[in-house]
LUMFIDO-224304 format. One line per field, with one value per residue: residue number from 1; residue in three letters; x, y negated, z negated of N, C-alpha, C, O in turn. Coordinates in steps of 0.02 Angstrom, whole numbers, plus 50000, padded with zeros to 5 digits. Last residue first. Layout:
N
lumti = (NUM ...)
miza = (ALA ...)
n_u = (X ...)
n_v = (Y ...)
n_w = (Z ...)
ca_u = (X ...)
ca_v = (Y ...)
ca_w = (Z ...)
c_u = (X ...)
c_v = (Y ...)
c_w = (Z ...)
o_u = (X ...)
o_v = (Y ...)
o_w = (Z ...)
***
This chain:
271
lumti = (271 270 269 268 267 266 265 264 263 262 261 260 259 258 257 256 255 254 253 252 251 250 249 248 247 246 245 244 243 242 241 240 239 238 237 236 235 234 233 232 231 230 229 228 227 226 225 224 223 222 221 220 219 218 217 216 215 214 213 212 211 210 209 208 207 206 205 204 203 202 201 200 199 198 197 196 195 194 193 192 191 190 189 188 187 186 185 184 183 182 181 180 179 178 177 176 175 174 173 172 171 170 169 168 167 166 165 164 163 162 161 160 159 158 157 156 155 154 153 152 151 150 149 148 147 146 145 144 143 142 141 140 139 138 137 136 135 134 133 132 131 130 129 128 127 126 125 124 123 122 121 120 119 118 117 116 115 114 113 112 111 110 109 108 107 106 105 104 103 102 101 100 99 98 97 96 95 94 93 92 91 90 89 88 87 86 85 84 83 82 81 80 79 78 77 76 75 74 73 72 71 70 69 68 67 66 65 64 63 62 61 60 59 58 57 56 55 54 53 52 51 50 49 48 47 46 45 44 43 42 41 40 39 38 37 36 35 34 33 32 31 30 29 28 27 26 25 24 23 22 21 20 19 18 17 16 15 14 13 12 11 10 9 8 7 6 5 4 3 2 1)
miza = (UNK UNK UNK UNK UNK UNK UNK UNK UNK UNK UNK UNK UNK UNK UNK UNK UNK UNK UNK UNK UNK UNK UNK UNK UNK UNK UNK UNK UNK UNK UNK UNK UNK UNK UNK UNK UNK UNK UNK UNK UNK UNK UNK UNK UNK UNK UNK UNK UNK UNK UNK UNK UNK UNK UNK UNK UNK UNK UNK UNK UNK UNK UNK UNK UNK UNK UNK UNK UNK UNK UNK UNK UNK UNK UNK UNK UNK UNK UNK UNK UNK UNK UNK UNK UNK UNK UNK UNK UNK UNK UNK UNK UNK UNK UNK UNK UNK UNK UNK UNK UNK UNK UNK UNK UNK UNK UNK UNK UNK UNK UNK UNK UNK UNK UNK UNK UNK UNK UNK UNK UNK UNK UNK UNK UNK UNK UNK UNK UNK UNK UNK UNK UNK UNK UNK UNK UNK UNK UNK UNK UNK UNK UNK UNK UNK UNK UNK UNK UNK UNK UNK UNK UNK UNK UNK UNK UNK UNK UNK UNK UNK UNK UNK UNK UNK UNK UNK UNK UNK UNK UNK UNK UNK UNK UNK UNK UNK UNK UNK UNK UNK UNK UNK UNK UNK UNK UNK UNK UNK UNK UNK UNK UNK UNK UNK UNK UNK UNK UNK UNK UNK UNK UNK UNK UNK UNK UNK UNK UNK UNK UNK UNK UNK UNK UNK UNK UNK UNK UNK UNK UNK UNK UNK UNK UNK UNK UNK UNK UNK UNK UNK UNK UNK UNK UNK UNK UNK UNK UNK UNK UNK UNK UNK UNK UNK UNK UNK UNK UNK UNK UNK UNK UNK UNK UNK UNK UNK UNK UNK UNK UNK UNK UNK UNK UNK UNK UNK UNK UNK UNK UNK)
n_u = (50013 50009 50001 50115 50211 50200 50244 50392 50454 50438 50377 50447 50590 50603 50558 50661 50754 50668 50596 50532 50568 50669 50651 50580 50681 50779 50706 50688 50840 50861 50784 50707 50584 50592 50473 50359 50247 50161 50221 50342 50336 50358 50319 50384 50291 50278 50149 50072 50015 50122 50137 50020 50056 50186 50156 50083 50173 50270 50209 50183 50312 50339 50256 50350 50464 50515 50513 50476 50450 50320 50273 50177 50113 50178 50304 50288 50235 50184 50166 49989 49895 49746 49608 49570 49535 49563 49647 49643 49543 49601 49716 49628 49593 49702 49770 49659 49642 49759 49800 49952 49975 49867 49867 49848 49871 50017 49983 49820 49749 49662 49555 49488 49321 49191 49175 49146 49234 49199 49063 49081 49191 49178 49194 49307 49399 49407 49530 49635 49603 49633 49647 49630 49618 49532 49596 49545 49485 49383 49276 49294 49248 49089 49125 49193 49092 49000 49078 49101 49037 49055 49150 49199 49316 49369 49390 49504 49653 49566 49517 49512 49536 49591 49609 49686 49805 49837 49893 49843 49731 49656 49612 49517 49431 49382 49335 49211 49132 49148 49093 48999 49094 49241 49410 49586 49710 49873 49993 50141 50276 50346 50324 50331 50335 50254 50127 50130 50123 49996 49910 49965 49909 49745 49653 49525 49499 49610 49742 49778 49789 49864 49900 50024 50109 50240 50354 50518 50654 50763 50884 50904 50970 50837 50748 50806 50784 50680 50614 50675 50618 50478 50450 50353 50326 50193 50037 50000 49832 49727 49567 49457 49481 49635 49755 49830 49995 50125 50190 50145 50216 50174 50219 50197 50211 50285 50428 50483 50582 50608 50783 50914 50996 50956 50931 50863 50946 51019 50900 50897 51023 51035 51176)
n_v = (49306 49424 49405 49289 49410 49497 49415 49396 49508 49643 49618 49514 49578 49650 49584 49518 49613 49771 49895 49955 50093 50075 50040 50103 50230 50178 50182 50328 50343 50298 50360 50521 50608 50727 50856 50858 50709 50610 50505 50406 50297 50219 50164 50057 49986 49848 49772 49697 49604 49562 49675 49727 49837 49881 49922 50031 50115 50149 50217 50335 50357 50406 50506 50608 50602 50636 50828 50934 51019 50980 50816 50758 50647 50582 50537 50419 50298 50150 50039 49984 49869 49740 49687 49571 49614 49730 49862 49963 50033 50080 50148 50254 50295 50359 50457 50537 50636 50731 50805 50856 50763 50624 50472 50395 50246 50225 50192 50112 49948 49817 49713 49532 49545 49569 49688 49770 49860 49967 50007 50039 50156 50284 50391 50347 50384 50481 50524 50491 50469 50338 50196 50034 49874 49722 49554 49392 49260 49266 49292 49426 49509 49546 49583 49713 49777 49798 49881 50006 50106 50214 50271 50253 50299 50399 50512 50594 50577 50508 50384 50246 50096 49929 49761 49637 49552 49484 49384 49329 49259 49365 49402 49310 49332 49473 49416 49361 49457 49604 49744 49841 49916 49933 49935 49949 49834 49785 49636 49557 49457 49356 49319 49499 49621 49602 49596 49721 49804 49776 49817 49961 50001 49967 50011 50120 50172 50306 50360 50421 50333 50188 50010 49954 49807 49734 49606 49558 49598 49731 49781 49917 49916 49849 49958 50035 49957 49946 50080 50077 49977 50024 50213 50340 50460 50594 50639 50727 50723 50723 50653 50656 50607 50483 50494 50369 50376 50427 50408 50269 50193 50097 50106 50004 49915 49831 49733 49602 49468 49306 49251 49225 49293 49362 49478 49576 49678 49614 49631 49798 49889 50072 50143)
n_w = (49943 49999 50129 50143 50103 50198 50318 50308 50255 50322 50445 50493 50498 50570 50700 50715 50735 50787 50761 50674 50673 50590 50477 50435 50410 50330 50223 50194 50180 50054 49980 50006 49907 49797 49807 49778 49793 49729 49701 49708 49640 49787 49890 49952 50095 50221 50324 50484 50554 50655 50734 50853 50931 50917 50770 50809 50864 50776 50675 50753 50767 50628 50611 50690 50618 50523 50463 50462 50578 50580 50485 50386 50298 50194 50233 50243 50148 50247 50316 50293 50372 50404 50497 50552 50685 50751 50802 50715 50755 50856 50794 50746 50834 50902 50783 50780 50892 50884 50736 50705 50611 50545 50487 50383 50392 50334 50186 50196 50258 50213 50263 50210 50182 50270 50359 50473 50506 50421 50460 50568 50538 50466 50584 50609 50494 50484 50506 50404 50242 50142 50037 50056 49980 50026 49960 49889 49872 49780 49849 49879 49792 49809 49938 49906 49850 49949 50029 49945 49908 50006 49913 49760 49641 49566 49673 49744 49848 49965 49908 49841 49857 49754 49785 49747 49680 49507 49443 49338 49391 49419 49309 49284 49380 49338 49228 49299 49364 49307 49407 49449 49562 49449 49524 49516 49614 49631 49610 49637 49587 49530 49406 49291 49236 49129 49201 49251 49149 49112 49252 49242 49103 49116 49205 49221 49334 49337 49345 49443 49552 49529 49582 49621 49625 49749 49748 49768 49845 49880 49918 49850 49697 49656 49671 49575 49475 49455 49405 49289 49217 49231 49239 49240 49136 49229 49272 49411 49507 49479 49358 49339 49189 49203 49050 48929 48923 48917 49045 49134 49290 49448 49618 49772 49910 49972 49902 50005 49988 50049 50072 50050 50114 50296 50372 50357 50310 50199 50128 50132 50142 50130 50037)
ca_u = (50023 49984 49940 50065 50204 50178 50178 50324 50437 50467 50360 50389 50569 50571 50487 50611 50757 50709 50640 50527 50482 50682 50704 50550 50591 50803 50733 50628 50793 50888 50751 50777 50607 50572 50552 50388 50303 50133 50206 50318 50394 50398 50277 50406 50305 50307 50181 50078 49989 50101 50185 50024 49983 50158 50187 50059 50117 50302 50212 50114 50282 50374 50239 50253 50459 50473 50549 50497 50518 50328 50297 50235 50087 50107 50296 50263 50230 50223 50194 50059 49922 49812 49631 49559 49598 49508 49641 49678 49519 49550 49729 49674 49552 49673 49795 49671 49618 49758 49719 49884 50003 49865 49852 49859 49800 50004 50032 49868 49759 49735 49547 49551 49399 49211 49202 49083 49224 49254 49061 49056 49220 49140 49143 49259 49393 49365 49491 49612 49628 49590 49681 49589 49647 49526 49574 49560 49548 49460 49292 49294 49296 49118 49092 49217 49123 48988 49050 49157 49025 48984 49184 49164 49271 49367 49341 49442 49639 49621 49480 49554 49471 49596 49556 49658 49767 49813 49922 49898 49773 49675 49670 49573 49472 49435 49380 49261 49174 49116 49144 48994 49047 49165 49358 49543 49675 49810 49947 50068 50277 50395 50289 50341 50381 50310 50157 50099 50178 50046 49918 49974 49970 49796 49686 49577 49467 49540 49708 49778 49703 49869 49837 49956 50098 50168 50337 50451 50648 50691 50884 50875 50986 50881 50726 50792 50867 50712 50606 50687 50685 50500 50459 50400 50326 50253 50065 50043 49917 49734 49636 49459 49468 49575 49732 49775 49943 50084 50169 50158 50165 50225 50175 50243 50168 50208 50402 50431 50595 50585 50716 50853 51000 50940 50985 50818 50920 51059 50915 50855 51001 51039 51104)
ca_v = (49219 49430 49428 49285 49321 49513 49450 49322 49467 49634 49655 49481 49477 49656 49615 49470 49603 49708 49869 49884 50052 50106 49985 50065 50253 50183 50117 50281 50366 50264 50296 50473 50566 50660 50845 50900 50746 50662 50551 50469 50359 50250 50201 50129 49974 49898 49763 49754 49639 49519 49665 49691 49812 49862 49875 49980 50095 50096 50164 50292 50356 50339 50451 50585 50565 50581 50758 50899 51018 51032 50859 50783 50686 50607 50605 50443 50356 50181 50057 49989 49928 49782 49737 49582 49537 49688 49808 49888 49979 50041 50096 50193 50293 50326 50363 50491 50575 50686 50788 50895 50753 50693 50496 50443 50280 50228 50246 50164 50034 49860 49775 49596 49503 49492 49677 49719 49811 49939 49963 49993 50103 50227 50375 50320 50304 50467 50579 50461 50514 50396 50256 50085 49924 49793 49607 49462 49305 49265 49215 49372 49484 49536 49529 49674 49789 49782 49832 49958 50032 50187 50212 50291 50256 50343 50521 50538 50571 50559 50447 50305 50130 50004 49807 49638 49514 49533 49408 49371 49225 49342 49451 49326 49290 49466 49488 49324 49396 49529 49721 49808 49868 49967 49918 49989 49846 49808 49707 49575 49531 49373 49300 49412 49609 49604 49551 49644 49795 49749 49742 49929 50019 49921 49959 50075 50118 50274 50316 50454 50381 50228 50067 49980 49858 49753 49673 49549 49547 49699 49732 49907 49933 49802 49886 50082 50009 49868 50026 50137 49977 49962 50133 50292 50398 50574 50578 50707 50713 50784 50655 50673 50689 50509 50490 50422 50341 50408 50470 50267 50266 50098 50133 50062 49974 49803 49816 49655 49529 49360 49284 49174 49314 49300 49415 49510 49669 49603 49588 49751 49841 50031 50134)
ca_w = (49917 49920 50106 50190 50090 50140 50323 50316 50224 50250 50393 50474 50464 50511 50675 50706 50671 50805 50831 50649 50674 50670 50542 50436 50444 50385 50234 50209 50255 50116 49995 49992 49986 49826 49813 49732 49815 49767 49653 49767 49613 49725 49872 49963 50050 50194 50261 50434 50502 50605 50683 50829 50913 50976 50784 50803 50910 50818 50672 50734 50834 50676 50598 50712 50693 50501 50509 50412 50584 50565 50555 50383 50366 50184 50227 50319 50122 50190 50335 50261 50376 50399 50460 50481 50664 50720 50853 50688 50695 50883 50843 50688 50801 50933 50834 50737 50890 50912 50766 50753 50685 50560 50528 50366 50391 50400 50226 50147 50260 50211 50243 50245 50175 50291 50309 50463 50529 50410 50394 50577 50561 50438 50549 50658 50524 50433 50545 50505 50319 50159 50072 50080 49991 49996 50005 49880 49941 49744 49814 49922 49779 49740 49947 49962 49798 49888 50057 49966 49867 50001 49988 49796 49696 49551 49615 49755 49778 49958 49938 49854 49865 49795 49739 49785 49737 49569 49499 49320 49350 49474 49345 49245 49381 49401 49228 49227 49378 49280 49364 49404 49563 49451 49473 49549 49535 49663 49591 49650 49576 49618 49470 49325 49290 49128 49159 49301 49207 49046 49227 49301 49152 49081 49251 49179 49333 49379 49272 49389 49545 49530 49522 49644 49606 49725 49752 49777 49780 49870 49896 49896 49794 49663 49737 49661 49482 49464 49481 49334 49220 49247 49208 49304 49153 49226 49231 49386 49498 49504 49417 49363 49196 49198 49115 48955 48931 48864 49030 49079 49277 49364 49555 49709 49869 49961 49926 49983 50007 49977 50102 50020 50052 50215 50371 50362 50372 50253 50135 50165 50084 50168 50049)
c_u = (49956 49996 49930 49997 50137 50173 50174 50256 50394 50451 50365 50369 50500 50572 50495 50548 50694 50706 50681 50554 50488 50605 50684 50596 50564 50717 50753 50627 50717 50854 50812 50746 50669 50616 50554 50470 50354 50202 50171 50294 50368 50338 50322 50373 50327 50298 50222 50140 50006 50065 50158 50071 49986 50092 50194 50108 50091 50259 50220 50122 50202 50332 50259 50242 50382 50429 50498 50515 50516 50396 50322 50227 50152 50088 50232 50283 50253 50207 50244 50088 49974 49827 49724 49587 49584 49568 49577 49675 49565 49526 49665 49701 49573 49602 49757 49703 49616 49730 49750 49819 49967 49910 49877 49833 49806 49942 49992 49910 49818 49729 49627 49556 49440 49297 49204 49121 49217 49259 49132 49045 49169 49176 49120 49211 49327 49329 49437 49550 49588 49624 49623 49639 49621 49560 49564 49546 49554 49497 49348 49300 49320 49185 49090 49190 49185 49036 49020 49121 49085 48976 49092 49127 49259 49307 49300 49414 49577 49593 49506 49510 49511 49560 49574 49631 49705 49766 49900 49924 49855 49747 49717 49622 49507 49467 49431 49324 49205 49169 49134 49010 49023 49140 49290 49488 49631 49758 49888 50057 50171 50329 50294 50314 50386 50377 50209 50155 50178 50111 49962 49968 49993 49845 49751 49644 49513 49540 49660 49753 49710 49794 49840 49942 50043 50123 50250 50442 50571 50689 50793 50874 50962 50949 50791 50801 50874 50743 50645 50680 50676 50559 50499 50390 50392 50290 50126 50065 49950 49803 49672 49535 49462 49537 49633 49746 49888 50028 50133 50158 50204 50159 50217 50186 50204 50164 50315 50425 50540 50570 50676 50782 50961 50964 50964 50859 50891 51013 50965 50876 50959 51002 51092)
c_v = (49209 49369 49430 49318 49301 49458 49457 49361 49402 49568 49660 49527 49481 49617 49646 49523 49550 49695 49830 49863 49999 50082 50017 50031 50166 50192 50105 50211 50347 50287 50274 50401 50531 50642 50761 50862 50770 50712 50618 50541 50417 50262 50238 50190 50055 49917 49845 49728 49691 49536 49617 49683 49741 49826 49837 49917 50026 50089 50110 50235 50303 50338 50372 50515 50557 50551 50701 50843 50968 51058 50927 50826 50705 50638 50634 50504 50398 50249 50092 50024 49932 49856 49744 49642 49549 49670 49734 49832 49918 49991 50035 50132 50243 50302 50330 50417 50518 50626 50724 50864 50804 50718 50591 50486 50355 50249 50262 50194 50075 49934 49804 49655 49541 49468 49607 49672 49751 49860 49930 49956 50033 50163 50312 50348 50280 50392 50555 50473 50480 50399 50304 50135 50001 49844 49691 49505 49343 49250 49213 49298 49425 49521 49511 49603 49712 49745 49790 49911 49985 50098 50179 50239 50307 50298 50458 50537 50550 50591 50497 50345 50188 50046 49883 49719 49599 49503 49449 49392 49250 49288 49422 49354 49285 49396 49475 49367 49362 49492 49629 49754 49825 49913 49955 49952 49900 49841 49712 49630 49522 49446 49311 49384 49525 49578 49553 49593 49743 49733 49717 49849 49959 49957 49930 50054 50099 50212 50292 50412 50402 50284 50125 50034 49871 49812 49704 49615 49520 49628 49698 49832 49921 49849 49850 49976 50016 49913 49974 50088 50038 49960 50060 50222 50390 50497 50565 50649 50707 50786 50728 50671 50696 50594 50499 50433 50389 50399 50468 50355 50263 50150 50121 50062 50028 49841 49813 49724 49587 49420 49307 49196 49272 49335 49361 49461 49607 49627 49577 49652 49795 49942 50069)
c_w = (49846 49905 50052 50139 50100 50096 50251 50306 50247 50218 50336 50426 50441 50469 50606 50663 50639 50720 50838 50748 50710 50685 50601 50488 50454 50448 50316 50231 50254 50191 50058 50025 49965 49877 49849 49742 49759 49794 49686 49727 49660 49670 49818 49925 50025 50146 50245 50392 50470 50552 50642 50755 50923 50977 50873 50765 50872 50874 50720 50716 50812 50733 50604 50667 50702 50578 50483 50434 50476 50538 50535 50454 50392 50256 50192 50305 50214 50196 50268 50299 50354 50388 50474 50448 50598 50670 50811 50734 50690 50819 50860 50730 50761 50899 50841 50763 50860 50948 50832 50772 50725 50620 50532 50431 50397 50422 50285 50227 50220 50199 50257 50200 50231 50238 50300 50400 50507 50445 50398 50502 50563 50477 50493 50613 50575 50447 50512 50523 50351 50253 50094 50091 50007 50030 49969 49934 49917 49811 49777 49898 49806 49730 49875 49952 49853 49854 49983 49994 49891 49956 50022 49870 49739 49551 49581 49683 49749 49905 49956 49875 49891 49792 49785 49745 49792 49618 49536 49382 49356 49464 49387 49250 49336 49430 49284 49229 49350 49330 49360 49380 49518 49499 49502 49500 49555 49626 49635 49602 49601 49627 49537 49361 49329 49176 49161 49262 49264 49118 49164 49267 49167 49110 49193 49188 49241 49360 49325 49329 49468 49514 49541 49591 49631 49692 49734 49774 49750 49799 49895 49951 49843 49726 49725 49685 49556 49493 49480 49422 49275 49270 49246 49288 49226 49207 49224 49336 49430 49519 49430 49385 49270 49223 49149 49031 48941 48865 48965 49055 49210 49337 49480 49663 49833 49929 49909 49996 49982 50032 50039 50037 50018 50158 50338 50376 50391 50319 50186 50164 50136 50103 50087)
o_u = (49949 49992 49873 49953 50104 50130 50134 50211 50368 50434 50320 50346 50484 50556 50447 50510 50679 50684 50727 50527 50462 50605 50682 50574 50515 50706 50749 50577 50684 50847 50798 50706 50679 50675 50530 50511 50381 50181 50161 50320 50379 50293 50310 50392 50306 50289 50191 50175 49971 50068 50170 50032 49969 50078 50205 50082 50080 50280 50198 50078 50176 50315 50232 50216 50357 50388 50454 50546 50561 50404 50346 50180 50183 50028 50227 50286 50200 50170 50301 50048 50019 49784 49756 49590 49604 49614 49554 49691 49553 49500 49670 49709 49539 49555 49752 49682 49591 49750 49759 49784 49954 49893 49930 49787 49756 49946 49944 49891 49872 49711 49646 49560 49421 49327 49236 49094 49250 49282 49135 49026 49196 49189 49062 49171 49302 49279 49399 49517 49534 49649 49570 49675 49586 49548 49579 49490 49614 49550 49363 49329 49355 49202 49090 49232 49210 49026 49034 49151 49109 48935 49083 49092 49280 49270 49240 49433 49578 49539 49467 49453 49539 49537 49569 49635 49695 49720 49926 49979 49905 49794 49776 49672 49547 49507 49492 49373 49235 49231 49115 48976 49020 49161 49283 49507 49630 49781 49859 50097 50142 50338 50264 50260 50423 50428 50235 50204 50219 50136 49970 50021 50025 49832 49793 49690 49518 49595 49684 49746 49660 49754 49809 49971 50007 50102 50212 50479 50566 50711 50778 50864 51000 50968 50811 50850 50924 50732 50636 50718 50663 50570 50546 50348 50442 50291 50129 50109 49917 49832 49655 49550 49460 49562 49584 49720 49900 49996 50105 50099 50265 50099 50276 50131 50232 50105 50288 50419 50559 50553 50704 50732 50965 50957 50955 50838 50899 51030 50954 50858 50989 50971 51128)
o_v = (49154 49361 49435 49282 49298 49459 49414 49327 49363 49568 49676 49507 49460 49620 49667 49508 49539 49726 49834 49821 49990 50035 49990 49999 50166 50168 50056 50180 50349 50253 50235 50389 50514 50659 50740 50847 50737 50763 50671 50597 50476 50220 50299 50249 50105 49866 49897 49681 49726 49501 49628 49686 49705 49788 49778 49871 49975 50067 50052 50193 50256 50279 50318 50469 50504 50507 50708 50810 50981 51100 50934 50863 50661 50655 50690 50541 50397 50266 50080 50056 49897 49899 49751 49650 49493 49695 49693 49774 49860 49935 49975 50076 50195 50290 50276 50359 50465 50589 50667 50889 50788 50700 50597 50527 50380 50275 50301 50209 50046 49967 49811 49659 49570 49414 49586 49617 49699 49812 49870 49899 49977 50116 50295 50302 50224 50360 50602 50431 50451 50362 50305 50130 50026 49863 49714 49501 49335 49221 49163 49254 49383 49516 49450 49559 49667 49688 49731 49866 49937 50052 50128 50189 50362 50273 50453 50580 50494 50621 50544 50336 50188 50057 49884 49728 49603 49462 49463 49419 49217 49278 49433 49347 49240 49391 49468 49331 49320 49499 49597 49717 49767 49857 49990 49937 49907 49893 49667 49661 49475 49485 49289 49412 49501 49545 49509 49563 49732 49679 49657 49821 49917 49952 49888 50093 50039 50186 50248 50434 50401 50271 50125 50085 49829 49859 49673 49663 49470 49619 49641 49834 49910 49825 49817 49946 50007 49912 49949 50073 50003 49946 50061 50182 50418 50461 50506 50611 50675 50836 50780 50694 50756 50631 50518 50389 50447 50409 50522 50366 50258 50153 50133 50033 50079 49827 49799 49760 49620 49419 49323 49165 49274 49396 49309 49406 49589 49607 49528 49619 49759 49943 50019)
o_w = (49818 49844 50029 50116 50048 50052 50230 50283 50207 50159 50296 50372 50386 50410 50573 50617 50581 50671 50879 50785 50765 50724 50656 50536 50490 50504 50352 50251 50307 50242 50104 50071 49906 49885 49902 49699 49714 49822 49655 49720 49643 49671 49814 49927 50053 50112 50259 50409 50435 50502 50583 50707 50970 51023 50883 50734 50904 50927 50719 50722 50842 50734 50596 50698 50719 50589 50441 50392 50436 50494 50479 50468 50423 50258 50167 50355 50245 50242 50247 50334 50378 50393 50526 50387 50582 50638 50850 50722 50675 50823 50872 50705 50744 50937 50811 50764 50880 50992 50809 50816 50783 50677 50501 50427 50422 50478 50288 50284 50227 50150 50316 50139 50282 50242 50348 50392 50512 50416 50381 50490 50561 50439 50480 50605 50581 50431 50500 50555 50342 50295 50063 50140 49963 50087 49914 49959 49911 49801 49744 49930 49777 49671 49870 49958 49819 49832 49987 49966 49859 49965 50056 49870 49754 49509 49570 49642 49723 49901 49967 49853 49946 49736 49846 49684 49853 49616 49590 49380 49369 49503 49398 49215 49348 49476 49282 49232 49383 49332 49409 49345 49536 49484 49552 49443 49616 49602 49665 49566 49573 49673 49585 49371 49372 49170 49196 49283 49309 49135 49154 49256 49135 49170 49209 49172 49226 49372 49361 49272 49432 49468 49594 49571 49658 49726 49696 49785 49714 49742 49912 50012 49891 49779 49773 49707 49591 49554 49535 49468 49324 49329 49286 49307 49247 49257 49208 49356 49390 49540 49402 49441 49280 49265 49116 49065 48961 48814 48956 49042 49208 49349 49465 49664 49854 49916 49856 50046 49933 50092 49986 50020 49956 50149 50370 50392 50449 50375 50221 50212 50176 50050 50080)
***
């Protein structure tokens, strides 16, 4: 398996996976979810990132527990200081709460729409300017085909806005690119460079979404972050992590650009 640390050429580099899941099968889910509780424990993830050689990392709140956030923050804990989170909350939510989080390490808030129910993308401007006094940014999954309709809110954003698995571009709509290209062209918005069998080529291949990646790494490499999206809960048959390892080098082009992906950039957004 391939080991990112020998890509980065450091064995002193920190090394990020910028988006996984810790999944309790105990835990209560919420009535709206529509995936899979399965546990995906701590020890299971060290197993994958320590092949891997990841040494950093970031959890993300998962749709299947909406807005209760314990999971993800005991596994905050656990896992240490090398380690982020991405929290899902109510508009509501007390400013006391999220500096308490902020304590523990989360840096920033997710607005699912795929998977929808949670949130609801009308309270993201809201919900954006209720974090802003942390640096906190807002995590955004939702399809391409979604971007120009709310792009002047995406814009207007005053933190940084991070896009899910490549903005989930579509390999039949061939306006998405050019839709996801024009948002990321705004100095505020990133982009994971994850999941690229959420838009799957006909052949099964990864190539449409290498192509989306290695545009906007033409963009601009300084904003975007990797991450392997383990336990790939959305997939009957899971992805091999050495060919998701391999989907990011070939992206990446050089070794400067996966210097920055893997590690000055994700440094940089969850510091």
């Amino acid at each position: 398996m391939t080991n990112f640390l020998t890509l980065t050429k450091s064995e002193t580099t920190a090394v990020w996976d910028a988006h996984f899941h810790i999944l309790d099968g105990a835990a209560p889910v919420s009535p709206l979810a529509v995936l899979p509780n399965k546990t995906a424990s701590i020890k299971q993830y060290r197993r994958m990132a320590t092949g891997l050689g990841l040494t950093h990392g970031v959890i993300v709140q998962p749709s299947i527990y909406g807005t209760d956030n314990g999971v993800t923050l005991r596994a905050l804990e656990e896992l240490g200081p090398n380690y982020r989170a991405i929290c899902v909350i109510k508009p509501d939510c007390e400013p006391a709460i999220l500096a308490r989080w902020h304590g523990l390490g989360v840096r920033g808030v997710r607005f699912n729409q795929v998977q929808a129910g949670a949130t609801d993308i009308q309270d993201l401007p809201r919900i954006s300017e209720l974090i802003s006094e942390f640096g906190w940014h807002v995590q955004l999954h939702i399809k391409a085909d979604f971007l120009e309709r709310y792009s002047g809110m995406l814009r207007s954003l005053k933190t940084p806005l991070v896009l899910d698995h490549l903005g989930r571009c579509t390999p039949t709509h061939t306006a998405d690119r050019k839709s996801l290209t024009k948002l990321f062209e705004s100095d505020h918005v990133w982009v994971k460079l994850s999941g690229p069998y959420h838009e799957p080529d006909a052949d099964g291949s990864y190539e449409h979404s290498r192509g989306v990646a290695k545009s906007l790494v033409a963009v601009d490499p300084t904003r975007l972050v990797w991450g392997s999206d383990w336990p790939h809960v959305t997939e009957r048959q899971k992805p091999s992590m050495a060919k998701l390892a391999g989907f990011v080098e070939a992206a990446a082009g050089s070794e400067s650009n996966m210097r920055q992906i893997l590690s000055l950039n994700p440094s940089r957004l969850y510091k």
